[in-house]
N, C-alpha and C positions, 0 to 999 in steps of 0.2 A: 635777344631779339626774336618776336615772332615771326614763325616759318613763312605767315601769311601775314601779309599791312593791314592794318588797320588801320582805318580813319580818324584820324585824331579831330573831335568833337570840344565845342566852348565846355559842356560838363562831361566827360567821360570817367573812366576807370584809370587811375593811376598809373600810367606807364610802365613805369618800373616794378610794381606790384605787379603787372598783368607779366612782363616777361620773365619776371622771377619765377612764378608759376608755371610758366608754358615751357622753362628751361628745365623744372623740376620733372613736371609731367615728361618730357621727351626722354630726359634721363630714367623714367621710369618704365619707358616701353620697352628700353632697351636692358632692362632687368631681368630677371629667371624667377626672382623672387617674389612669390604673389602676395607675399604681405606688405610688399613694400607697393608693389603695385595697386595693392588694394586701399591702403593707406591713402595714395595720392589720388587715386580716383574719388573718394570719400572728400577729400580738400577742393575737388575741384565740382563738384556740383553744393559746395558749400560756403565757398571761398573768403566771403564777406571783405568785396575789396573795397579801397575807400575810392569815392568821386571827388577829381580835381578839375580845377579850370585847364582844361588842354587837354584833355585825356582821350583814353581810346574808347571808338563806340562801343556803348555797352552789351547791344543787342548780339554786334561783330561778336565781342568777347564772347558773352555765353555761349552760342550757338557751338564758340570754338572750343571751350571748355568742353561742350555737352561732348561735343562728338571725342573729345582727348578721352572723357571720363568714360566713354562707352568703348572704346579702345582697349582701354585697358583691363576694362570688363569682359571683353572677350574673348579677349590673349589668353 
């Protein structure tokens, strides 16, 4: 589940896709290993999720991606 709600929109970003990722991403902040870090920040300004009927906004998601993948970029 993400940290922050998202709005679930008629087309958004796949639910479970988005919080798979944002669970990956957290686990990755909390890593020592900058390849692993680096790896998911790479996933996550690239993530190519799929759009479902129900899903989360997609604007919400990147924005939250952008800032997870710049995170991890500066750790």
């Amino acid at each position: 589940m993400p940290d922050v709600p998202f709005l679930i929109v008629l087309r958004g970003y796949d639910i479970a896709e988005v919080d798979a990722l944002i669970s990956r991403a957290d686990a990755a902040l909390g890593s020592a290993d900058p390849a692993t870090r680096a790896a998911v920040a790479r996933e996550l300004l690239g993530p190519g999720l799929r759009i479902r009927l129900r899903g989360y906004d997609r604007l919400q998601v990147d924005k939250r991606l952008a800032a997870l993948a710049d995170q991890l970029s500066t750790r």
